[in-house]
C-alpha atoms as a printed R data frame, in Angstrom:
    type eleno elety resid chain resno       x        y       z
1   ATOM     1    CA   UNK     A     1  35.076 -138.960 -83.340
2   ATOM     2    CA   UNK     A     2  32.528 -137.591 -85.672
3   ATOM     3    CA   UNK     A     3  29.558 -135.004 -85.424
4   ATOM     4    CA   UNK     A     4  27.030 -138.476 -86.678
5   ATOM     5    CA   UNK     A     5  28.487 -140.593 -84.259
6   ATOM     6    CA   UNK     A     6  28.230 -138.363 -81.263
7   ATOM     7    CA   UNK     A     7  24.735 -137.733 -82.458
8   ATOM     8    CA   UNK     A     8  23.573 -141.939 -82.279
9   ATOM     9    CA   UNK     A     9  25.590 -142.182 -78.880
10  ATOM    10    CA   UNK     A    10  23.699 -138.847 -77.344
11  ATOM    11    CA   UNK     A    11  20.181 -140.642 -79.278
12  ATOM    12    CA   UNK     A    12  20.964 -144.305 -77.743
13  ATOM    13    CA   UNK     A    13  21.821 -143.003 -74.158
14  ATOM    14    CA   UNK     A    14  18.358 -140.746 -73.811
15  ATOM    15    CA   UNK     A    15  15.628 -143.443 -75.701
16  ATOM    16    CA   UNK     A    16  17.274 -146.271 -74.256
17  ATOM    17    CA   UNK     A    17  17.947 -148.088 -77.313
18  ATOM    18    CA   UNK     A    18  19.356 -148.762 -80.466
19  ATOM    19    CA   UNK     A    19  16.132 -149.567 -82.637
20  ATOM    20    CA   UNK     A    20  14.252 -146.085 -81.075
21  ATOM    21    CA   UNK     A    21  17.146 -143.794 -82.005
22  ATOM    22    CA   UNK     A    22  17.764 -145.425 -85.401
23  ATOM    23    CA   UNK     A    23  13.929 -144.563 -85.885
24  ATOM    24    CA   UNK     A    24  14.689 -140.768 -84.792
25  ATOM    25    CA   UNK     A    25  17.792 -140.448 -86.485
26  ATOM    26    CA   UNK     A    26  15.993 -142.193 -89.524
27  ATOM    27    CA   UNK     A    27  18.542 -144.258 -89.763
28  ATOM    28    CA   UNK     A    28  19.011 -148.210 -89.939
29  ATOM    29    CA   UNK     A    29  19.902 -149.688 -86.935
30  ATOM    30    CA   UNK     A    30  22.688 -151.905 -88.705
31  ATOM    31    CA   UNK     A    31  24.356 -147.840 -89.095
32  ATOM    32    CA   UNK     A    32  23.782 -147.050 -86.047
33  ATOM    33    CA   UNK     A    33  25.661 -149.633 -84.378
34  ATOM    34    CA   UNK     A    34  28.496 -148.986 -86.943
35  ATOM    35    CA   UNK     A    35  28.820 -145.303 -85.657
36  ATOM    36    CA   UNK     A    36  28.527 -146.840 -81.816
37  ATOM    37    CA   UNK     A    37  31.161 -149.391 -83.164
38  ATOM    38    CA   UNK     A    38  33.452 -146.545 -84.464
39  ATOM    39    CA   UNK     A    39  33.200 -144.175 -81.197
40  ATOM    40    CA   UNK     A    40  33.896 -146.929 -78.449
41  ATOM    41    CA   UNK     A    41  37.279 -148.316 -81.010
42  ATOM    42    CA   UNK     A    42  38.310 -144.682 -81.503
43  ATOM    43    CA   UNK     A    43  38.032 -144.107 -77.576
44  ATOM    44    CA   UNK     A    44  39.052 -147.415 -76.806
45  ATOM    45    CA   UNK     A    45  36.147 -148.037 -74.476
46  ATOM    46    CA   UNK     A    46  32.979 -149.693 -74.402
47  ATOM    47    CA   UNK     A    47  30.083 -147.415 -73.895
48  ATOM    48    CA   UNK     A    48  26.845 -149.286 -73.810
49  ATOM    49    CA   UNK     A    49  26.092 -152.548 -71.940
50  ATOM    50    CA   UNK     A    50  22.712 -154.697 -72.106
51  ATOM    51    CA   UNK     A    51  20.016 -154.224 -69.289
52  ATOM    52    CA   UNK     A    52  17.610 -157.149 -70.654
53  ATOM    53    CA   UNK     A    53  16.176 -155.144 -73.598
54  ATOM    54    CA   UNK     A    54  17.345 -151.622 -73.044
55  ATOM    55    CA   UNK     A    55  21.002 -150.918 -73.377
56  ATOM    56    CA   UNK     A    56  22.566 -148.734 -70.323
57  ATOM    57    CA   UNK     A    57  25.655 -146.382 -70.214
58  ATOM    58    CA   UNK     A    58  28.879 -147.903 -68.452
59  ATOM    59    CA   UNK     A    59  30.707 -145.849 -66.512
60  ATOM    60    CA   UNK     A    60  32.886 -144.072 -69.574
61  ATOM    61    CA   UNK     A    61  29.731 -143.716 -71.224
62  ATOM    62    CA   UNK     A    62  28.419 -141.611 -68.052
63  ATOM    63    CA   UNK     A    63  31.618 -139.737 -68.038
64  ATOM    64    CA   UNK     A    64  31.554 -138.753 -72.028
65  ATOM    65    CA   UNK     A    65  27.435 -138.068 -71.878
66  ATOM    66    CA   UNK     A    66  27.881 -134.492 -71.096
67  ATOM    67    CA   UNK     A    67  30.522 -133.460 -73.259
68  ATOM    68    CA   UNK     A    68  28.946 -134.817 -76.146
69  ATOM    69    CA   UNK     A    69  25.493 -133.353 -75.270
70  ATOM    70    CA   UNK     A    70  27.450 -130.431 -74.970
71  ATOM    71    CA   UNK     A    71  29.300 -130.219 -78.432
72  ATOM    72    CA   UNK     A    72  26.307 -131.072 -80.131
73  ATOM    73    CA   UNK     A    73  24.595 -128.136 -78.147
74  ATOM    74    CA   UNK     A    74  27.632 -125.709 -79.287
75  ATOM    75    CA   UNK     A    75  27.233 -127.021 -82.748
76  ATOM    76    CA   UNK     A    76  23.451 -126.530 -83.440
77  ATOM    77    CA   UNK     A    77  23.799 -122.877 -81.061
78  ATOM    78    CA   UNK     A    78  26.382 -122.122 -83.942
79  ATOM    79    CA   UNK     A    79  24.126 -122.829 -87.168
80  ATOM    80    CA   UNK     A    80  21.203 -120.678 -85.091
81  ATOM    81    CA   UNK     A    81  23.078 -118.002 -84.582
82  ATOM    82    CA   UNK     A    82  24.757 -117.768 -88.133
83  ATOM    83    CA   UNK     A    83  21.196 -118.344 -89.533
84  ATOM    84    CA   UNK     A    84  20.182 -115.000 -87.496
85  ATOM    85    CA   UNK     A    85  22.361 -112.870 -88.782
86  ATOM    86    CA   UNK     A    86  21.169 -114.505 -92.308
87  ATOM    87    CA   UNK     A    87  19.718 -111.538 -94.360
88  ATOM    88    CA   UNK     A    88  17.425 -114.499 -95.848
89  ATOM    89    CA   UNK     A    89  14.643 -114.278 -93.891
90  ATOM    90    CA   UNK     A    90  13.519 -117.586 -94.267
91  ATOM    91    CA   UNK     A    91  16.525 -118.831 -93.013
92  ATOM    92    CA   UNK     A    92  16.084 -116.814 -90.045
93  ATOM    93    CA   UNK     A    93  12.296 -117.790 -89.154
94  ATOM    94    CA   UNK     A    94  12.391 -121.142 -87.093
95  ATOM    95    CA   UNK     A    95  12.112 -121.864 -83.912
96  ATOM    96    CA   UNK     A    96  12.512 -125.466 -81.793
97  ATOM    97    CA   UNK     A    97  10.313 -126.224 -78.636
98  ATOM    98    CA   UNK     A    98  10.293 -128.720 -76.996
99  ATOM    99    CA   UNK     A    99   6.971 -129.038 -74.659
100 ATOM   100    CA   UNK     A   100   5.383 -131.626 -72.556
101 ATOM   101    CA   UNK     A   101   2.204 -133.123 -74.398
102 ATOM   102    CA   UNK     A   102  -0.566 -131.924 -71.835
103 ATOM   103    CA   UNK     A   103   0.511 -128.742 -71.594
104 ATOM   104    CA   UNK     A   104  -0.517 -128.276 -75.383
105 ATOM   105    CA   UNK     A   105  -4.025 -126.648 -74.034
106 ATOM   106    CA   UNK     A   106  -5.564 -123.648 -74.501
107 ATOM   107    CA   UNK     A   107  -3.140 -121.111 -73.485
108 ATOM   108    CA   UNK     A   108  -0.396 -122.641 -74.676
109 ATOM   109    CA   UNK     A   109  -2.345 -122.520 -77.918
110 ATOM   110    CA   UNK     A   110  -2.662 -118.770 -77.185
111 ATOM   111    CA   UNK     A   111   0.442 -117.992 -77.247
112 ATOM   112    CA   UNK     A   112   1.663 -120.032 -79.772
113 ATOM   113    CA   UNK     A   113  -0.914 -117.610 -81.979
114 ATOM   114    CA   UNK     A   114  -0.142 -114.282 -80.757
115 ATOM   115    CA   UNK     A   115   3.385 -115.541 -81.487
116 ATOM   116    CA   UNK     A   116   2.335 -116.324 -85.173
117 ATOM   117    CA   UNK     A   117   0.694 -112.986 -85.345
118 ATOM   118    CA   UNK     A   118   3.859 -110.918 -84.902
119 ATOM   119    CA   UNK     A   119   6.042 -113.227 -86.851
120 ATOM   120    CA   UNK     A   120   3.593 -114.550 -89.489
121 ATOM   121    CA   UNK     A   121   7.148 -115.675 -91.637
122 ATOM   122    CA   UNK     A   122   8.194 -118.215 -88.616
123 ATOM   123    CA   UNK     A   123   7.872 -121.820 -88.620
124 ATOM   124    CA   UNK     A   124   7.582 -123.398 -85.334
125 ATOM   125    CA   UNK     A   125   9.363 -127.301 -84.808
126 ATOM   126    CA   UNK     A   126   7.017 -128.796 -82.691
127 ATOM   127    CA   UNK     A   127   8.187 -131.799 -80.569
128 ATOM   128    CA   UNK     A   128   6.239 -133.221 -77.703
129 ATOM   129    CA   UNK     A   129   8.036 -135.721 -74.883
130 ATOM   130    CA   UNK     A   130   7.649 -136.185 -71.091
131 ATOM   131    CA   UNK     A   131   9.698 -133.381 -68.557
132 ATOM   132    CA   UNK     A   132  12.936 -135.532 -68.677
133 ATOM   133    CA   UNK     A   133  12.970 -135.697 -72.072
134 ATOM   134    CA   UNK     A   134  11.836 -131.756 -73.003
135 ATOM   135    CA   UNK     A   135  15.313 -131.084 -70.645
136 ATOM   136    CA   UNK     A   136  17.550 -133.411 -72.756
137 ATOM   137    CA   UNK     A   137  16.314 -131.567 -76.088
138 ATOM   138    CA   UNK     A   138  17.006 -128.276 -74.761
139 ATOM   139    CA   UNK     A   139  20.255 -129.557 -73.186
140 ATOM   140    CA   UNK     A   140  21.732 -131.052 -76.317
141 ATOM   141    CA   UNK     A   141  20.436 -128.303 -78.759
142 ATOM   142    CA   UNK     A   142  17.469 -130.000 -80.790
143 ATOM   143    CA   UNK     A   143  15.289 -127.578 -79.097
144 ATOM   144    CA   UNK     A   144  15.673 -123.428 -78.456
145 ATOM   145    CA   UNK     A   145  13.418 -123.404 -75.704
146 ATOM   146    CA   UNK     A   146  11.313 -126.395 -73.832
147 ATOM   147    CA   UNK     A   147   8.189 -126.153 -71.751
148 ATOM   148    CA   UNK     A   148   7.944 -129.001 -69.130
149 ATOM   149    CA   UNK     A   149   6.732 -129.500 -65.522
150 ATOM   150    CA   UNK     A   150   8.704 -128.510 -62.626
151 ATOM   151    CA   UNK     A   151  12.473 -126.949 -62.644
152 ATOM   152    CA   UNK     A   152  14.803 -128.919 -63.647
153 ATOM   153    CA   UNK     A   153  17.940 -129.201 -61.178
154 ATOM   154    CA   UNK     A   154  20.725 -129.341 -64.261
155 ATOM   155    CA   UNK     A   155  23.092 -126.694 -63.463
156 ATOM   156    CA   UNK     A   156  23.397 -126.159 -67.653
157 ATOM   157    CA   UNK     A   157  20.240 -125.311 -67.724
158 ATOM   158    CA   UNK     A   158  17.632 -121.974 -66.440
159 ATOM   159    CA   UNK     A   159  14.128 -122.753 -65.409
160 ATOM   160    CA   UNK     A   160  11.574 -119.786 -65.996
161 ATOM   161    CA   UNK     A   161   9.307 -119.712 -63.863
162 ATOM   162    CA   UNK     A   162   5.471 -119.707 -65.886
163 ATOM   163    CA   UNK     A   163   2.418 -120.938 -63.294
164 ATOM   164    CA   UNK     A   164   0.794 -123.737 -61.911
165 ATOM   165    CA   UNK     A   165  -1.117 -126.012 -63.582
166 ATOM   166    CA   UNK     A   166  -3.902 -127.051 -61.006
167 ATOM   167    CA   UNK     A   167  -4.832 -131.492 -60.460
168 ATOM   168    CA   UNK     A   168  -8.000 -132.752 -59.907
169 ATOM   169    CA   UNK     A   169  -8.948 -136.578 -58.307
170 ATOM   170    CA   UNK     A   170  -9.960 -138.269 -60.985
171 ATOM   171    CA   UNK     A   171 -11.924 -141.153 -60.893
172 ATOM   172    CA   UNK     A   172 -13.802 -143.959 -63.593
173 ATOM   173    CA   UNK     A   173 -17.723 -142.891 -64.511
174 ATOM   174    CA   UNK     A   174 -18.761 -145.852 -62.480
175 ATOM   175    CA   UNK     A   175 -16.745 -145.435 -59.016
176 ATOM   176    CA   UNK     A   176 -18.928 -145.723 -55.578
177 ATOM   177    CA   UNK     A   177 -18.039 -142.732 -54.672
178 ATOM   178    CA   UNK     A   178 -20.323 -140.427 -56.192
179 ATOM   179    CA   UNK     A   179 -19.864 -137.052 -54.739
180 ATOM   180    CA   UNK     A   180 -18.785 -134.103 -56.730
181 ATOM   181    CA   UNK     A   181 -16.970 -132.424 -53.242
182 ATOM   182    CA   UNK     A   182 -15.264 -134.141 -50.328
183 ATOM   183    CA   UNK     A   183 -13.664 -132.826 -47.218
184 ATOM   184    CA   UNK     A   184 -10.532 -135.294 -47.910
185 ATOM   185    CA   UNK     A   185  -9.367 -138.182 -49.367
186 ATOM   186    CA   UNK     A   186 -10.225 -140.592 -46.359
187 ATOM   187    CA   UNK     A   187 -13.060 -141.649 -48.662
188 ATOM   188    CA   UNK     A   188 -10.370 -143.295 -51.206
189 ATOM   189    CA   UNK     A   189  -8.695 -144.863 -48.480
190 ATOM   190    CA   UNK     A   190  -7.290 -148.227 -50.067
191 ATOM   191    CA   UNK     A   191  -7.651 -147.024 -53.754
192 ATOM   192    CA   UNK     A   192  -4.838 -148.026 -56.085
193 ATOM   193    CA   UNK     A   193  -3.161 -144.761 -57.339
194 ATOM   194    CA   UNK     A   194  -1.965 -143.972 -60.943
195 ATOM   195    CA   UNK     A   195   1.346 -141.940 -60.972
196 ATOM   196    CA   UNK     A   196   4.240 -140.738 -62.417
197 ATOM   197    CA   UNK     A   197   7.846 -143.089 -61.617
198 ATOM   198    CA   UNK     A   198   9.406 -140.075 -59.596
199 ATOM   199    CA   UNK     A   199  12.080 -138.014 -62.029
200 ATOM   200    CA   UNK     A   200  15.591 -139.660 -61.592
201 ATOM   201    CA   UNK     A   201  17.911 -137.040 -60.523
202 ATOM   202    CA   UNK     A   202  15.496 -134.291 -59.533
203 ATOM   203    CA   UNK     A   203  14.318 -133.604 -55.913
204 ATOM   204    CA   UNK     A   204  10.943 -132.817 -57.368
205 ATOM   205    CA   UNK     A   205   8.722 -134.076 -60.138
206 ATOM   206    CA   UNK     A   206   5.052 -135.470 -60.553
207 ATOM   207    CA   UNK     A   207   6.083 -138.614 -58.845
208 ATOM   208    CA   UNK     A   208   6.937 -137.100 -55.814
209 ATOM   209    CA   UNK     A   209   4.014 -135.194 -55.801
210 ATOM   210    CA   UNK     A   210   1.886 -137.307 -55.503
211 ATOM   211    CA   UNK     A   211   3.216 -139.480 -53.285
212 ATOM   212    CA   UNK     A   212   4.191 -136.201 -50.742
213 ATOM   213    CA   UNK     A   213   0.119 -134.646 -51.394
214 ATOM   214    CA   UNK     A   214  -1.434 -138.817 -50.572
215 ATOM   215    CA   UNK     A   215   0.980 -138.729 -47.148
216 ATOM   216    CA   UNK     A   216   0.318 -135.362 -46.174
217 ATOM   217    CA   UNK     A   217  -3.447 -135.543 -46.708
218 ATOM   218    CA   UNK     A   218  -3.427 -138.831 -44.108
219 ATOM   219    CA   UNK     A   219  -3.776 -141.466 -46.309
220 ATOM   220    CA   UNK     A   220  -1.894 -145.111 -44.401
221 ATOM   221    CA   UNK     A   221   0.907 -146.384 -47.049
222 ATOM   222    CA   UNK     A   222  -1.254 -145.699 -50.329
223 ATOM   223    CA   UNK     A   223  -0.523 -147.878 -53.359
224 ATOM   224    CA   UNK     A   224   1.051 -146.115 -56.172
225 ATOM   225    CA   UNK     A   225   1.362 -147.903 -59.379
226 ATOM   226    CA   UNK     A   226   3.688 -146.196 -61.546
227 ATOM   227    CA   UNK     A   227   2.816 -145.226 -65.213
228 ATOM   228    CA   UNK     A   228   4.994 -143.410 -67.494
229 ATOM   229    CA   UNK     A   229   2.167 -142.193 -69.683
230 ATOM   230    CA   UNK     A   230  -0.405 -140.315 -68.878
231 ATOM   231    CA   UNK     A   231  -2.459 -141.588 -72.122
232 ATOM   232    CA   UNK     A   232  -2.407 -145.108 -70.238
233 ATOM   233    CA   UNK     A   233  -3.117 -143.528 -66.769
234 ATOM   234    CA   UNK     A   234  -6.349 -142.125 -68.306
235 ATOM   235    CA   UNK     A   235  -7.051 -145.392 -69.912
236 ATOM   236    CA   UNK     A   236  -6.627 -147.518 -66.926
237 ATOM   237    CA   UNK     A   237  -8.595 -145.480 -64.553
238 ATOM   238    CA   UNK     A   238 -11.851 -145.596 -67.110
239 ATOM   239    CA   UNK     A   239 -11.035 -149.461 -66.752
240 ATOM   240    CA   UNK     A   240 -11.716 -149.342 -63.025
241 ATOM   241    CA   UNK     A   241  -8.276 -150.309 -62.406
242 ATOM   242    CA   UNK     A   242  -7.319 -147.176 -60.347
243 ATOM   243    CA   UNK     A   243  -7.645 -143.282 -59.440
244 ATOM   244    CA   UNK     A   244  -5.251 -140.636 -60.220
245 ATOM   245    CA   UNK     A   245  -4.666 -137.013 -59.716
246 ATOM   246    CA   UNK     A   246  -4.545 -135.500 -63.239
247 ATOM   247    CA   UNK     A   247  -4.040 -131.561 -64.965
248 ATOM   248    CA   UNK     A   248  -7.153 -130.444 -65.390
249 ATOM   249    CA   UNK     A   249  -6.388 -129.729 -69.159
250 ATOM   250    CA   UNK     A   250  -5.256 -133.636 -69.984
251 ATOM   251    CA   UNK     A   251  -8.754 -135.026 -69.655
252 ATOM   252    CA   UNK     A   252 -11.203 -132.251 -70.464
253 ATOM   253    CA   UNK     A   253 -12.609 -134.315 -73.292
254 ATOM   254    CA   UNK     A   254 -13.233 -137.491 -70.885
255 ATOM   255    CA   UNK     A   255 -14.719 -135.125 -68.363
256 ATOM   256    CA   UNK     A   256 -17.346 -133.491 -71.273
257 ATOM   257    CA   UNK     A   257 -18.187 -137.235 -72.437
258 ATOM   258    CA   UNK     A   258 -18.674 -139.056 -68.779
259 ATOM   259    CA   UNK     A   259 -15.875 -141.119 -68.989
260 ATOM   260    CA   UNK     A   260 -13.852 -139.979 -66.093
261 ATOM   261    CA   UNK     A   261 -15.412 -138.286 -63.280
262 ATOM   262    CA   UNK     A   262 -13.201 -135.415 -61.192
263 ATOM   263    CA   UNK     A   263 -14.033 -134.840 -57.377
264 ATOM   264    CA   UNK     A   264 -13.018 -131.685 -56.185
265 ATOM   265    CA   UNK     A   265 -11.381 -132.221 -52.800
266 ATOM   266    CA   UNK     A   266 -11.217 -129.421 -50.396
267 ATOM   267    CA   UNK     A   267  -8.052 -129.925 -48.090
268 ATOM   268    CA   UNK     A   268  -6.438 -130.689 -51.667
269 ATOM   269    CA   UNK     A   269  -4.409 -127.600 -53.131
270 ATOM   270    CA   UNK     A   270  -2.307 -129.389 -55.508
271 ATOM   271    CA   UNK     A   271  -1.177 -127.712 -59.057
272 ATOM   272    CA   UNK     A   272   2.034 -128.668 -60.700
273 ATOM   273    CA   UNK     A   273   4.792 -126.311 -61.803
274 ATOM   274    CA   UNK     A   274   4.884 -125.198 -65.038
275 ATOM   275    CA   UNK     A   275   8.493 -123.763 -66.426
276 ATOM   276    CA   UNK     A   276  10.639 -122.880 -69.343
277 ATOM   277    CA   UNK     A   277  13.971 -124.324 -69.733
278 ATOM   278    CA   UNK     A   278  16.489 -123.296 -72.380
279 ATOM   279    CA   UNK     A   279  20.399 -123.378 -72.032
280 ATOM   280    CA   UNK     A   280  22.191 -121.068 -69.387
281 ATOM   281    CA   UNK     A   281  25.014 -120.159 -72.435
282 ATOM   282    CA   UNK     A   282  22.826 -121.266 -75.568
283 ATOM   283    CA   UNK     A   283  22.185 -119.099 -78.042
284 ATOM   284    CA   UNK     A   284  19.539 -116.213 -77.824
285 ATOM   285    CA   UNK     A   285  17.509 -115.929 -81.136
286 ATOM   286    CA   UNK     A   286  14.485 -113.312 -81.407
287 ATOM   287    CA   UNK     A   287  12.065 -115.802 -81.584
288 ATOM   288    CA   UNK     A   288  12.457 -117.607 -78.816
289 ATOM   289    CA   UNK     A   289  12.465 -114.182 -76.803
290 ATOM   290    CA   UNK     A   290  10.268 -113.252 -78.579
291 ATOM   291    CA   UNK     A   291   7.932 -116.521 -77.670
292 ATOM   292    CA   UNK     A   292   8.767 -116.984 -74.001
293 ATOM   293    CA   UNK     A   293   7.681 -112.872 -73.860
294 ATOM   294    CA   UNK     A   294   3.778 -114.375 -75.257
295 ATOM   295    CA   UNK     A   295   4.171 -117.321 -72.810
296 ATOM   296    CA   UNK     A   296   4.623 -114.861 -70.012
297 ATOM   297    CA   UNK     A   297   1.788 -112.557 -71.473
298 ATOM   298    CA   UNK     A   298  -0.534 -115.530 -70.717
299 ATOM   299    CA   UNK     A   299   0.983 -117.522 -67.652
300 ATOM   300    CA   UNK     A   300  -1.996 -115.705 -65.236
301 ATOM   301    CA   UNK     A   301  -3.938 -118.354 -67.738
302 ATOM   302    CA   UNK     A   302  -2.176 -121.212 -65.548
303 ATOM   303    CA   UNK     A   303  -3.257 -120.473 -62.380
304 ATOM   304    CA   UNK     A   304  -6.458 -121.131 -60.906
């Protein structure tokens, strides 16, 4: 069992495949499957079966998932930590985050420059990924810290509190409803909803938001089409194919150019959790103290 085979089996189990992780591993996928070849004969098990185009874990897949998220976790905490105490100080100035795309807005951008300002020397890894996906980075180590919506249940992992990102109904330029302010949502009674597929393994998540906030605001057995991309949510609902409830920050620019319309709704108080995750025993590096300290410095940002 090898460090590069662990690392395709971890890839494969979170994208779902083996052509996506040989494109994040930049690797060929005839190399990948040798290394998935070489685990399952060295543990005598298979680890992957087909689900029509997607591979799945079987059931000693499941059971080695963790441990080899974990040892890759150990691994990476290892090279940080020996990198600190580096007396190179380039070595020392990186930091990983991990951060779901529409939370890059303004005061994320804030902090990520008064972060700059105080270590000008740092280089920030950037990667951007859905909630799910910001936990698996930070859970197997490719990221220090991640920034994603809503705590994340994983008993490996510690969810800081940061604010609430506030929604908005958001409709396309040319719906019939035309007011800028309603009492309720009775008005988009039979409207075809845009949202999230609810977050597998967590009691909470954008998907069951939405589908708690329709219920509770008396809407009969709305219809929720679910969109794992918030890019084609936006899309769909300036085809006229649907309504959604959005962060305000994801479609400021659609807002400013008439695309999208958002009706403020005023029995509506919905706002989604915003949180950092990073790894209850990972390693602790200055800069991503030092970062989650500037993200803190401008959570009031969030709210409201």
């Amino acid at each position: 069992m090898t460090v590069e085979e662990l690392e395709a089996f971890v890839c494969i189990a979170q994208s779902g495949g083996f052509t996506e992780a040989s494109r994040r591993l930049d690797r060929s996928q005839p190399a990948i499957s040798r290394r998935i070849r070489e685990l399952e004969r060295s543990l005598g098990a298979a680890l992957f079966e087909r689900a029509g185009r997607r591979v799945v874990l079987t059931e000693a897949g499941r059971a080695l998932l963790p441990y080899a998220e974990a040892a890759l976790a150990a691994m990476r905490d290892g090279e940080r930590a020996v990198r600190d105490l580096s007396r190179e100080p380039a070595e020392a100035q990186a930091l990983s985050l991990a951060i779901v795309g529409t939370l890059a807005d303004s005061h994320i951008v804030r902090a990520l420059r008064a972060f700059e300002a105080e270590f000008p020397d740092a280089s920030v890894e950037l990667r951007t990924a859905t909630s799910r996906e910001v936990s698996a980075l930070v859970r197997g180590g490719e990221a220090s810290l991640g920034l994603r919506y809503f705590s994340d249940a994983d008993p490996k992992l510690e969810s800081i509190p940061l604010g609430v990102e506030k929604l908005q109904v958001v409709v396309p330029a040319s719906h019939p409803v035309t007011a800028r302010r309603l009492p309720d949502l009775r008005a988009l009674q039979g409207e075809r909803w845009l949202g999230f597929p609810p977050e597998r393994g967590q009691s909470d998540s954008f998907g069951h938001l939405l589908e708690r906030l329709l219920l509770a605001s008396g809407l009969a057995d709305p219809a929720i089409t679910r969109i794992d991309s918030l890019t084609a949510q936006r899309r769909l609902v300036e085809a006229g194919l649907g309504v959604a409830l959005m962060p305000t920050g994801s479609v400021r620019e659609e807002l400013r150019i008439g695309s999208l319309r958002a009706i403020e709704v005023e029995s509506l108080d919905a706002g989604l959790p915003v949180v950092a995750v990073r790894r209850r025993r990972g390693h602790r590096s200055r800069l991503a103290a030092a970062f989650l300290d500037r993200l803190k410095d401008h959570a009031p940002e969030l709210l409201g």
